[in-house]
C-alpha positions in Angstrom: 15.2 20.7 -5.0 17.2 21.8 -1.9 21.1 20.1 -1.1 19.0 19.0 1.9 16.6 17.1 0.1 18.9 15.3 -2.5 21.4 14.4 0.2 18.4 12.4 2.0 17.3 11.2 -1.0 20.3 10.2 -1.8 21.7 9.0 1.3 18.7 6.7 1.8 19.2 3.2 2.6 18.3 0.5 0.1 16.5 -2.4 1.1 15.4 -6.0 0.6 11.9 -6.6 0.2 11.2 -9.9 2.1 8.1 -12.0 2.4 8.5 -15.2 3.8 5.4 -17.2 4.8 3.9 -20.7 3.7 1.8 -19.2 1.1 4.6 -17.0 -0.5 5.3 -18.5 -3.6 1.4 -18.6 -4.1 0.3 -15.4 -3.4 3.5 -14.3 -5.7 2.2 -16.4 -8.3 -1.1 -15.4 -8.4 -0.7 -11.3 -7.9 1.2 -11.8 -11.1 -1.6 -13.3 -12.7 -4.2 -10.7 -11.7 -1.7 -8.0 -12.4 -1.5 -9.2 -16.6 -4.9 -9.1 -16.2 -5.8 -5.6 -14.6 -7.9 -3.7 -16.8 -5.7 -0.5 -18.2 -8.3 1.8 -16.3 -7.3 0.3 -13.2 -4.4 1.9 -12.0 -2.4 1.6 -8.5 -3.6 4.2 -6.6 -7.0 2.7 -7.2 -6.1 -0.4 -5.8 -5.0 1.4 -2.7 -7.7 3.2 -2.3 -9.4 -0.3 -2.9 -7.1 -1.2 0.2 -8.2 1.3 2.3 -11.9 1.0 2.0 -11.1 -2.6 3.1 -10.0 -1.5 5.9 -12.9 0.7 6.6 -14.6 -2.7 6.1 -12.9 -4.1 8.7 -13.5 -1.2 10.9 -17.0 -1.2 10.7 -17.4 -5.2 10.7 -15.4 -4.9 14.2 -17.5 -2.1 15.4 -21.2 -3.3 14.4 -20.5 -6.5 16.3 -21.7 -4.8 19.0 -25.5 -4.9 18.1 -25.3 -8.4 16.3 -21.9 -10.8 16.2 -23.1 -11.2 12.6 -21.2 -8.1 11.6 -17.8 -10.2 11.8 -18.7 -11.2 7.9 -18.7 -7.9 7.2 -15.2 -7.7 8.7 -14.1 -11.4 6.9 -15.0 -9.2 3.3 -12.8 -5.9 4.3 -9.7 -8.8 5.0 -10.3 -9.7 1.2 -11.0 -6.6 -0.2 -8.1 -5.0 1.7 -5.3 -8.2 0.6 -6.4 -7.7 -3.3 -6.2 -3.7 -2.9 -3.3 -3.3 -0.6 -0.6 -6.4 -1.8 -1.7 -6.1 -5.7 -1.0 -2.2 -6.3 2.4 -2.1 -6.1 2.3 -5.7 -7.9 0.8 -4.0 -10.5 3.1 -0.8 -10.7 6.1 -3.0 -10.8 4.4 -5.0 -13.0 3.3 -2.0 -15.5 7.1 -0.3 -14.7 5.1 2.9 -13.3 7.0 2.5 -9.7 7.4 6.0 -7.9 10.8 7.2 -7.2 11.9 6.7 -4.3 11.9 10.3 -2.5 12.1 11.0 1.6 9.6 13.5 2.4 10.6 14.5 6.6 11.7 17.4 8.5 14.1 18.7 6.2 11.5 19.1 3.1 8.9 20.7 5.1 7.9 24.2 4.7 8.6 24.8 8.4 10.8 28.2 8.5 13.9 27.2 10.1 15.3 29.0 13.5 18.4 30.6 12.8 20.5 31.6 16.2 
């Protein structure tokens, strides 16, 4: 690892996570739930890939309401499908201790040759 890349990994600023909303304390409640009761096969990048095809839903849903305005139900199940797959896999990696580390990948890490004057 290059001094550039520890010293933005290293200089990175720590945050708070913060989710305020009416339903916070429930939705808290119950990721916890589903995350003690996640198969082991089911892993966190599954569940963001489970996000993402959501949001594919939700695409589609959107963009086949332009033949029949019955495609918004379509749209209603990618909102499900992307909540449970997006806010439950890093639920479950905190919840399994499998979190990443926290790295910065930007300008400095890329393999762009740098111009020396």
């Amino acid at each position: 690892m290059s001094n550039a890349t520890q010293k933005a990994i290293g200089s990175t600023p720590s945050h708070t996570r913060m989710n305020d909303t009416l339903i916070t304390r429930y939705e808290k409640k119950a990721l916890l739930w589903l995350a003690a009761r996640m198969p082991a096969w089911v892993m966190p990048d599954t569940l963001t890939a489970l996000g993402l095809f959501g949001s594919l839903l939700i695409f589609a849903g959107y963009a086949l309401t332009i033949y029949d305005s019955r495609f918004l139900w379509l749209s209603s199940l990618g909102f499900v499908i992307n909540w449970f797959g997006d806010s439950l896999d890093g639920t479950l990696a905190r919840y399994r201790h499998i979190e990443r580390p926290a790295t910065a990948f930007s300008l400095t890490t890329s393999p762009m040759p740098s111009v020396k004057s």
